[in-house]
C-alpha positions as CSV (number, residue, x, y, z in Angstrom):
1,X,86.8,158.7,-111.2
2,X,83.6,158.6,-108.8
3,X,85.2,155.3,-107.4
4,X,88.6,157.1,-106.5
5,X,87.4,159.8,-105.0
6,X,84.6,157.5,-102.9
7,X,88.2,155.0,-101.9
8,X,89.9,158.4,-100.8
9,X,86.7,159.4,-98.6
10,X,86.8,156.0,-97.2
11,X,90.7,155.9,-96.5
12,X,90.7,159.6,-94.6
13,X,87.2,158.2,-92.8
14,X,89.3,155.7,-91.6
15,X,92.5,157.2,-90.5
16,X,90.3,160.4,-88.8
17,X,88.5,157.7,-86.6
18,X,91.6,155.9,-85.6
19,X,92.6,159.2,-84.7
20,X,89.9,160.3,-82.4
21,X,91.0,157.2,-80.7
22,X,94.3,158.0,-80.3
23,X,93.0,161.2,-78.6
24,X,90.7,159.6,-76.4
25,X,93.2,157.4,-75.3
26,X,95.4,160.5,-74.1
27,X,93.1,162.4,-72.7
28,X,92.0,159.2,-70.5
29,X,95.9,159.0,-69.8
30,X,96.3,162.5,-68.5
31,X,93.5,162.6,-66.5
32,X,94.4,158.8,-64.7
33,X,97.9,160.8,-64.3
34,X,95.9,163.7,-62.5
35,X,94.2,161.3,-60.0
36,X,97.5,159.0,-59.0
37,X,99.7,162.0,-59.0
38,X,96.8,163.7,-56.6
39,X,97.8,164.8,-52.8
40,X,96.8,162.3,-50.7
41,X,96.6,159.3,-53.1
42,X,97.7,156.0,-51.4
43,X,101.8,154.4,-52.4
44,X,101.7,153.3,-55.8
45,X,103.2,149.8,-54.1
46,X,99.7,149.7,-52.9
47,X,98.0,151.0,-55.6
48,X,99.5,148.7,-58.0
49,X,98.6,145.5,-56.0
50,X,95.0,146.3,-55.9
51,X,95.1,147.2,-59.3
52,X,96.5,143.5,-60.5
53,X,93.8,141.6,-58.2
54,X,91.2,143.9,-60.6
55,X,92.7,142.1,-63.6
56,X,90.7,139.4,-62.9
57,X,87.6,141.3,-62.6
58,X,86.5,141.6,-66.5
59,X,84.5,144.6,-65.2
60,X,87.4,146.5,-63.8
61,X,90.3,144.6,-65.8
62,X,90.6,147.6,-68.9
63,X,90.4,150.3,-66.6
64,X,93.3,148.8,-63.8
65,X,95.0,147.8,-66.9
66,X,95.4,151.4,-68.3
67,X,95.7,152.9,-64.5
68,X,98.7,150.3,-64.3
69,X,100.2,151.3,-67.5
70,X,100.1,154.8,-66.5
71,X,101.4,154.1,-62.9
72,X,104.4,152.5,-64.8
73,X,105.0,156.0,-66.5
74,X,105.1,158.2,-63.4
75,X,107.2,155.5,-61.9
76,X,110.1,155.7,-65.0
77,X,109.5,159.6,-65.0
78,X,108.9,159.8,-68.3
79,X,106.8,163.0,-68.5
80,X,108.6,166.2,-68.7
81,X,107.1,168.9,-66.4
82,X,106.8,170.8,-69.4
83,X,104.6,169.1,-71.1
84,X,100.8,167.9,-70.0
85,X,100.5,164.1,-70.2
86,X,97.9,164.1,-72.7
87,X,100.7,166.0,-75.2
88,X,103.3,163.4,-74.1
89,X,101.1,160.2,-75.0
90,X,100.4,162.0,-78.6
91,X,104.0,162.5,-79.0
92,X,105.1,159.5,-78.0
93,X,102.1,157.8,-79.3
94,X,101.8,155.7,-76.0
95,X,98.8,153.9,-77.3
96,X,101.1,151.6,-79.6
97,X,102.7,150.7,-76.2
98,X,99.6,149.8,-74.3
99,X,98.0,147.0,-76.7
């Protein structure tokens, strides 16, 4: 019995971490949506090329790689103006696209 109940701990330890992840993941979406949607930012044509020259950079490459991904949203309006972008990416669990 002790064993079961240790397994179940272990299995809901599991799936609340993956979790948090999923949440950090939208909340870094929605506030990379806040900055490129931003008055003032430069064309995403721009953006988007400086972006893919950071690719290479391994210091820069997971952050141009996420700011590229969410570019590509904005782009395909996606996002309802109804909904913040951090509730979109959990509904639409956007994470399973990225990887």
């Amino acid at each position: 019995m002790a064993r079961a109940v240790i397994l179940l701990l272990i299995v809901l330890g599991l799936q609340s971490c993956g979790e948090s992840g999923h949440e950090h993941f939208c909340s870094k979406y929605q506030y990379l949506h806040g900055k490129l949607t931003e008055p003032g930012v430069l064309p995403f044509l721009t953006l988007k090329k400086m972006l893919r020259e950071e690719l290479n950079e391994p210091a820069k490459r997971e952050d141009a790689k996420m700011a590229l991904f969410v570019i590509g949203d904005i782009e395909r309006g996606l996002i309802r103006g109804t909904e913040s972008p951090r509730d979109y990416c959990l509904r639409r669990k956007r994470w399973e696209a990225y990887r």
